[in-house]
N, C-alpha and C positions, 0 to 999 in steps of 0.2 A: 277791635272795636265791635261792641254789641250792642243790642237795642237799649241796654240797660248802661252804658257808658254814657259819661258827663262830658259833654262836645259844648265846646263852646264856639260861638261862630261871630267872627270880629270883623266890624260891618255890615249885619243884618240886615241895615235897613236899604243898602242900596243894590245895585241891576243885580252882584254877583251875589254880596251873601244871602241874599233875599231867594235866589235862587235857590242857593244849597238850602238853607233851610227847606225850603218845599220838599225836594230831594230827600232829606233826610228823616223828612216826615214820612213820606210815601214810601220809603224802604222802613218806619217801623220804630225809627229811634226817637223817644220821646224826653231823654233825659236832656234838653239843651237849655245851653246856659247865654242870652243875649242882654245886651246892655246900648241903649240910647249913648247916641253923642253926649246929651245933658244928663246923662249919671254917668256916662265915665268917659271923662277926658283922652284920649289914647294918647297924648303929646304929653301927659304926666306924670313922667316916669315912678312917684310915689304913689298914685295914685292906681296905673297900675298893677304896680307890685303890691298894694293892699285886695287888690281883686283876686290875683290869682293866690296870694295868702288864704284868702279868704273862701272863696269858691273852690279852688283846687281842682280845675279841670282837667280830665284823661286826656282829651284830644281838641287842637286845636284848627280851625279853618281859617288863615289870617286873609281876608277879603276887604277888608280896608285901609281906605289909599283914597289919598286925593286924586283926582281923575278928571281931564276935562281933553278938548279938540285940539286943533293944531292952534287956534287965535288964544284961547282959554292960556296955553306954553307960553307961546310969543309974551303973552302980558305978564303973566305971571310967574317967572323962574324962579327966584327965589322961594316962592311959597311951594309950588312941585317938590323944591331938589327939599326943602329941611322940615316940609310936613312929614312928608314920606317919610325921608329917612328916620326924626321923632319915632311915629309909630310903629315903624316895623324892628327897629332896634326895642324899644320898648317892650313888646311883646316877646318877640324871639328870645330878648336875654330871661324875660321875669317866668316866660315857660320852661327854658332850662333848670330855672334855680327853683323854680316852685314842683320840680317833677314832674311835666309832662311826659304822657309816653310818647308823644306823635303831632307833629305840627305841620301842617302842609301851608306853602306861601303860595299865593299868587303873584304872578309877574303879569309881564305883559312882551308879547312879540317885539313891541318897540324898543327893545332890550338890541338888538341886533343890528350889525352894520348896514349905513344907508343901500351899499352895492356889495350888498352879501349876494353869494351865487344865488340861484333860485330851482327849486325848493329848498327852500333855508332849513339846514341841519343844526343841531342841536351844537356842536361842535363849532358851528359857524363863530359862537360868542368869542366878544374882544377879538378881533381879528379886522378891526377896519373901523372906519371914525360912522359914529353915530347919524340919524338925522336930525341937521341942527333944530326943526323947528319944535321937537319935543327932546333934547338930550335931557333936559333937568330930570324930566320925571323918567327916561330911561338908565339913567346915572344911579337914581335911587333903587329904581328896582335891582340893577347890576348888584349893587351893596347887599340888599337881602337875599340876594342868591348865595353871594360867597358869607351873607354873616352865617347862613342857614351850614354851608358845606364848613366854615370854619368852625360852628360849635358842635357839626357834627364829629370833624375831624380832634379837638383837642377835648371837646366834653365824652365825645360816641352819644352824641342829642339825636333822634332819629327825626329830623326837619326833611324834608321831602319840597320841591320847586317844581309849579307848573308854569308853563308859558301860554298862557292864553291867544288867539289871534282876534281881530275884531268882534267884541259882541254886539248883540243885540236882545232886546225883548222888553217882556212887559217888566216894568218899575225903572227902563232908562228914563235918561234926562233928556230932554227936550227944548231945552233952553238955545236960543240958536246962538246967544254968547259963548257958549262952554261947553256943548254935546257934540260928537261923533260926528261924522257924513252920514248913518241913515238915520237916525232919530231925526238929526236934522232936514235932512231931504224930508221924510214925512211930514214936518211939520208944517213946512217949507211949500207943500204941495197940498194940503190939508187947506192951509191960509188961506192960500190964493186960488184954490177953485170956490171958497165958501165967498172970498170977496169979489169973482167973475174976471181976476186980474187972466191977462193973454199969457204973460210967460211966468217964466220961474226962470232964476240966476243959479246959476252953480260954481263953485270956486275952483278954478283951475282950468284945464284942456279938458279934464274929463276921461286922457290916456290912461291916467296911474290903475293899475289891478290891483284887488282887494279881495281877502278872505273874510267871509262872514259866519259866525256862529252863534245861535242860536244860546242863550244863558240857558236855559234847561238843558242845553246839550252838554255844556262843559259842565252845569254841576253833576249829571249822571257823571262825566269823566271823574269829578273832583272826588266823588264817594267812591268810586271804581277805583283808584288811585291811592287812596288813605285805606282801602282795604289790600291791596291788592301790590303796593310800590314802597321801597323801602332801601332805596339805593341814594347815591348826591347826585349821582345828574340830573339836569334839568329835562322836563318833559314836555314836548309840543302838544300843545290842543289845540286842535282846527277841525278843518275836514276836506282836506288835500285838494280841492277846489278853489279856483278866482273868479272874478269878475271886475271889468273894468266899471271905472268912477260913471262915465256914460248908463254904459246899461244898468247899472244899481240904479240911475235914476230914472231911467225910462220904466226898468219894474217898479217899482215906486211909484211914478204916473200911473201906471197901470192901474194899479192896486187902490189908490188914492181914486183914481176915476176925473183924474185933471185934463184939460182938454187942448190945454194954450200951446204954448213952443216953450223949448228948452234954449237959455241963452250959455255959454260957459264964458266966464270972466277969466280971461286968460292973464292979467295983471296977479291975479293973487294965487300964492304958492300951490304946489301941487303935492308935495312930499317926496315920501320916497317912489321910486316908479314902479315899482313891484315889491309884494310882500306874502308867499305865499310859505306855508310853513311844510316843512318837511313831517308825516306823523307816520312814517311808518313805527318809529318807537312804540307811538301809541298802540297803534294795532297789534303790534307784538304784544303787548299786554293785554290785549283781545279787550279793544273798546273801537269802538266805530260810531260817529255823528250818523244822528236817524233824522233829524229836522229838516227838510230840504228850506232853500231860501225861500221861496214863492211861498208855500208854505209860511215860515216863519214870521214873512214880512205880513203877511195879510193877519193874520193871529196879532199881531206888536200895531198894525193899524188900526185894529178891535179895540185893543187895551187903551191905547194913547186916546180915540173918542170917547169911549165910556169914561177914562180917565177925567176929560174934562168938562163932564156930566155929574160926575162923583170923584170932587177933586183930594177928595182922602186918599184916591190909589194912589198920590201920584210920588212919587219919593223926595222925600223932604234934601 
């Protein structure tokens, strides 16, 4: 892949592809090829395959996926498990058949068994039952890892799978029906210091530990990776650190500048209790997260104000 190679980048407009694009800017490459939800369907299989006919992209970055929280799952299963699957079948096969050189997928951590050991290896997959409260959308990613190794294996499609761990940044969602635990805690904490409220609610005990990463940091991996990675295993992106649900929200206070008390509603689920990702693979491939959290978080509570001063940043 060079500066002058035709990438196309599938899901643009949201936290991750929006990301690589950046990325890919600021390393040089200007040939890229993006397309709006409303001109191109991804769940339309002929419709697709007139794109990639058409355009005939080098490399591809498949960063779209429906994506939402743990309440977003619970409500919506059906639409996780056969959006997903739709689109990344769709794209994976019409890039084989249209000549791609190079496809790298995004997954996600939640790929992995609720009580996989900890730090979770790459090897850990299918080896224990999921956590229920998002299996739908961990079922489909499961699918695009092995469609990815199966057309590598019967076509030799050179498809490449990362497994992301929690992100974060500017162009997330912020909606508290269907966003993350920090977008949410931001927003969360945003509200209710501007409305003088005393507390803020949190969902759970607040015990469960969480990895957080920075989306400019996994797209540095994601371009590090398409350049650089060309095997079927799956690849952890993190950055071999956690933090409990607690303190993610007291930084978050912090950062926010909220004054009240922290309640945790211990009625509603907590997930899984730990999820920290195993990356030394990664480092082997000499990439290391440079974002620190505190850092990041304060940067993503810049974005999210301005956001809603200048509500065009905010991802559709």
């Amino acid at each position: 892949m060079n500066s002058s190679s035709k990438i196309y980048v599938a899901g643009h407009r949201g936290l991750v592809g929006s990301a690589i694009i950046r990325r890919l800017r600021a390393q040089g490459y200007t040939n890229l090829v993006m397309r709006t939800r409303a001109a191109l369907d991804l769940q339309d299989r002929a419709a697709v395959d007139r794109f990639f006919s058409t355009e005939r992209p080098e490399y591809v970055f498949l960063a779209a996926a429906k994506v939402g929280g743990i309440l977003a799952n619970n409500t919506y299963p059906a639409d996780f498990l056969r959006d997903n699957l739709e689109i990344q079948n769709n794209i994976i096969d019409a890039a084989h058949r249209q000549g791609v050189a190079k496809l790298q997928f995004l997954g996600s951590s939640c790929i992995y068994p609720k009580l996989a050991p900890q730090p979770i290896k790459e090897e850990y997959l299918l080896t224990g039952s999921l956590e229920p409260t998002n299996e739908w959308y961990a079922i489909a990613k499961i699918a695009g890892i092995k469609m990815c190794q199966a057309y590598r294996k019967q076509y030799g499609f050179n498809a490449i799978s990362l497994m992301p761990t929690n992100l974060y940044g500017p162009g997330d969602n912020f909606d508290l029906e269907n966003s993350h635990v920090l977008p949410a805690l931001i927003r969360k904490f945003h509200e209710a210091k501007n409305a003088g409220r005393g507390e803020v609610v949190i969902w759970g005990t607040g015990s469960p530990r969480r990895e957080f990463l920075h989306v400019d940091d996994l797209a540095s991996a994601a371009v590090h990776l398409m350049l650089n990675y060309n095997e079927p295993e799956i690849v952890n992106v993190g950055t071999g650190d956690d933090i409990t649900i607690a303190e993610l929200a007291r930084l978050v206070q912090k950062t926010v500048g909220f004054t009240g008390s922290l309640v945790f509603d211990t009625a509603k689920p907590d997930g899984t209790p730990r999820k920290l990702l195993d990356v030394s693979r990664l480092t082997g491939l000499g990439w290391k997260a440079a974002i620190s959290l505190e850092h990041g978080i304060t940067a993503t509570y810049e974005w999210f104000v301005e956001s809603i001063e200048t509500p065009e940043l905010v991802r559709a």
